[in-house]
N, C-alpha and C positions, 0 to 999 in steps of 0.2 A: 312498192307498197309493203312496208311492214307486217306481221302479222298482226297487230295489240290493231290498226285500221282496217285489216281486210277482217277481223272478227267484229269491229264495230260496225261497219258497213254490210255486213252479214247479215247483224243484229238492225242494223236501222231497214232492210230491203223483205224483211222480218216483218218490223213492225208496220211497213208500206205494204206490204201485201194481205197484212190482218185490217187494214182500212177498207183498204178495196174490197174484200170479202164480206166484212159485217156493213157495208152498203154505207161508211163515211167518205162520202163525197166532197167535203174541203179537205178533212188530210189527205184523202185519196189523191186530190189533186197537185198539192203542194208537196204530196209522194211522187207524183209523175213529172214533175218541174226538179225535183232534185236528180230524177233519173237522165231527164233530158241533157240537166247540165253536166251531168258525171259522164255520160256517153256519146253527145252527139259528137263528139269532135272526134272518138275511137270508130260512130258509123261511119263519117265523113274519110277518115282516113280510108277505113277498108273500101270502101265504095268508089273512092277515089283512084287505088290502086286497081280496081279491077277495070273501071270504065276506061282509065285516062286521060278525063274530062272532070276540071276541080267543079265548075260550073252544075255539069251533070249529076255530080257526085249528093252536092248540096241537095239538088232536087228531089233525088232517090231519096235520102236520107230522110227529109222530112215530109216523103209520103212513108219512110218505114216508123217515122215517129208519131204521124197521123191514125195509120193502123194499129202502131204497139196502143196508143189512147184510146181505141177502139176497145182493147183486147188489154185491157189493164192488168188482170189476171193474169196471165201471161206473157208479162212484157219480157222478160230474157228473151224466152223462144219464138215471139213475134219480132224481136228484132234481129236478132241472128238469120231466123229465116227469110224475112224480109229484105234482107241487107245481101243475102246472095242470089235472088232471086232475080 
C-alpha cells in the first residue's frame, strides 16, 4: 500500500469514526461494511494460521465482526483483540 492510500484510508476510517460518534447510523453502517470488506479476509488469515481450521477460522472471524458491530467505536481494538482471543 502506498502511502497517497494509507493517508486516504486514514482519512476515510476518520471520517467512519465521526459517523459513529455523532450517532449517523446509515454512514455509520456503510462505515462498518467498508471495514468488513478491507478486513475480513486479513481476520480470516490470522485466525486461520493460529486455529489450523480454515472452517473454524471463518467462524471466529465473524463472531469478531459481530462484536467489532457491537463496539463500533472501537472497531481496530475490538478486532485485533478479538481475533486473538
Amino acid at each position: 500500500m502506498d502511502q497517497a492510500t494509507n493517508i486516504e484510508e486514514q482519512e476515510r476510517i476518520s471520517q467512519i469514526v465521526g459517523f459513529i460518534s455523532t450517532g449517523d447510523r446509515k454512514s455509520a453502517a456503510a462505515g462498518y461494511a467498508f471495514f468488513v470488506k478491507r478486513y475480513d479476509h486479513k481476520v480470516i488469515d490470522f485466525v486461520s494460521r493460529m486455529t489450523g481450521n480454515f472452517d473454524d477460522a471463518e467462524d471466529l472471524a465473524q463472531n469478531t465482526f459481530i462484536n467489532a458491530h457491537k463496539n463500533l467505536g472501537n472497531f481496530a481494538f475490538c478486532t485485533v483483540r478479538n481475533s486473538t482471543n
